[in-house]
C-alpha positions in Angstrom: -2.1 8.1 20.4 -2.2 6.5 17.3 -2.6 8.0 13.8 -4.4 5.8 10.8 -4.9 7.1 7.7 -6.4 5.2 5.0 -8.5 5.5 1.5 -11.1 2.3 0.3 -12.2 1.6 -2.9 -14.7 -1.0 -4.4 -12.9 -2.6 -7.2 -15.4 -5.1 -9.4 -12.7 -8.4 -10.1 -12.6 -11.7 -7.7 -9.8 -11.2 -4.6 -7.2 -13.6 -6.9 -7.1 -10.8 -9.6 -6.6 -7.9 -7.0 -4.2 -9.9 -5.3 -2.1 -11.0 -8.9 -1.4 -7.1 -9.5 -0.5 -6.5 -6.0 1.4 -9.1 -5.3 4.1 -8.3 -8.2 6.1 -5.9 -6.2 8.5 -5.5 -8.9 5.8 -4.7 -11.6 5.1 -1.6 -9.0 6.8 0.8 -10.7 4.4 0.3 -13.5 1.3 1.5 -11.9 1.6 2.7 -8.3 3.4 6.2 -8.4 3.6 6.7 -5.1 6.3 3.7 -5.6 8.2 4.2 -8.7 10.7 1.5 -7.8 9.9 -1.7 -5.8 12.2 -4.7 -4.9 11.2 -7.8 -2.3 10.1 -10.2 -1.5 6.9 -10.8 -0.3 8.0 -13.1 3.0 7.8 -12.1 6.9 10.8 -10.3 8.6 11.7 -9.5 4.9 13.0 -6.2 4.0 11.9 -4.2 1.1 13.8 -1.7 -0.6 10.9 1.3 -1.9 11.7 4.6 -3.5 8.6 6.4 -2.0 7.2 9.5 -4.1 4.7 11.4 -2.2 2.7 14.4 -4.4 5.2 17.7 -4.1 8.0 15.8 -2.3 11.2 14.4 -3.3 11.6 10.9 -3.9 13.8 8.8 -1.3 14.0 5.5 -0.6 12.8 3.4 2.3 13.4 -0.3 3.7 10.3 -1.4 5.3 10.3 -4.8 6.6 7.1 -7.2 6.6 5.3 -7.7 9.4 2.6 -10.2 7.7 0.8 -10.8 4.6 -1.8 -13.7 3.3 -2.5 -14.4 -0.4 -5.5 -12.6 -1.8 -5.7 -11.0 1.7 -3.2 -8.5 2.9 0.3 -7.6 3.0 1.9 -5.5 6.4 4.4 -3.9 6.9 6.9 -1.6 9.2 9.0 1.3 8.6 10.6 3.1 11.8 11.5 7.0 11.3 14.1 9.2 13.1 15.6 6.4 15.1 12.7 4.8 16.4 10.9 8.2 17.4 8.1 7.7 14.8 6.7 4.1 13.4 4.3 3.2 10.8 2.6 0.2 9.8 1.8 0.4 6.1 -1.4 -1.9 5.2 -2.6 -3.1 2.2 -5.9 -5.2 2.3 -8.3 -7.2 -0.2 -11.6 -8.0 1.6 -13.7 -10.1 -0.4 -17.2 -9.3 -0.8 -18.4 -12.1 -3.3 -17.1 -13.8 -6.2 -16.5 -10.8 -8.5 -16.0 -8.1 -6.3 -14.2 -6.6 -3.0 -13.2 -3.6 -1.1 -9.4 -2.6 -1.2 -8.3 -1.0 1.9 -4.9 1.4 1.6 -3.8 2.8 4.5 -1.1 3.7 7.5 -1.1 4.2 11.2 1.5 6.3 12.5 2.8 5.4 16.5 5.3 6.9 18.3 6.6 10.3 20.3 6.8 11.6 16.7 4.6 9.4 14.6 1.3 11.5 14.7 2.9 14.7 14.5 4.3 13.7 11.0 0.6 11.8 10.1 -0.5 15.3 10.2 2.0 17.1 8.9 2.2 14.7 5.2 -1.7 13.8 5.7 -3.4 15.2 2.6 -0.2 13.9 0.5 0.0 10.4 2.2 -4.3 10.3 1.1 -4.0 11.6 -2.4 -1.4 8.9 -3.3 -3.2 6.1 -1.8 -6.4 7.5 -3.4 -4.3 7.7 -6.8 -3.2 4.2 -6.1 -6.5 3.1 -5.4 -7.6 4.3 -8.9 -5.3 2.9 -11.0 -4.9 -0.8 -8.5 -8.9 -0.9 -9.7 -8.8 -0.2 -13.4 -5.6 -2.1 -14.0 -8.0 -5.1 -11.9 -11.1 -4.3 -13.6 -9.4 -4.4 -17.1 -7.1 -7.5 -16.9 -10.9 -9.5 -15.2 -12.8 -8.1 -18.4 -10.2 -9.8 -20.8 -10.4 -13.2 -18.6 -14.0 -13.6 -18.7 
């Protein structure tokens, strides 16, 4: 059975602002911390390289690949653990609520023999970085939207 785990936030900027941030994968590194390094392209059946940094972990690097993304929308993707035994699908989602505002959805289901033993096991790391992404994904929107208007 499957494993999601996943943090929301209400950020206060139109879906093309969100989106502009998100959609810089290189420029991840600048504000994310639970990605320090980012490269890819943002293209299905791409591969990304990402040095993930979980709170009290080391740093290593994965290569998810992209399952499916849409502009101001969503970006998917896959990243299969300890030869196949565990899977994720990583999310990241902009749902647009009305002209200056939405609700950005952060999250990961874990499938697999193996996949919702280790949902549980990094759980309250895996939340407080997307929480802590959340955060800073909204001011960073919220702030570059103030200086547009």
């Amino acid at each position: 059975m499957a494993v999601k785990l996943e943090r929301r936030i209400g950020i206060q900027a139109p879906d093309e602002v969100v989106w502009e941030i998100l959609s810089d994968i290189s420029g991840w590194g600048d504000w994310t911390g639970i990605y320090p390094a980012a490269q890819g392209e943002i293209r299905i059946g791409n591969r990304w390289i990402l040095e993930l940094a979980l709170p009290g972990e080391s740093s290593r690097t994965i290569n998810p690949v992209i399952l499916d993304w849409a502009p101001y929308d969503h970006i998917h993707w896959r990243h299969d653990m300890l030869r196949g035994w565990a899977r994720t699908v990583r999310y990241l989602e902009i749902e647009k609520m009305g002209e200056e505002n939405v609700i950005f959805s952060n999250g990961e289901i874990f499938d697999g023999l193996l996949g919702p033993t280790i949902a549980r096991r990094m759980r309250r790391k895996l939340l407080d970085g997307f929480e802590a992404m959340n955060d800073v994904l909204k001011a960073r929107s919220e702030a570059l939207w103030a200086d547009r208007k």
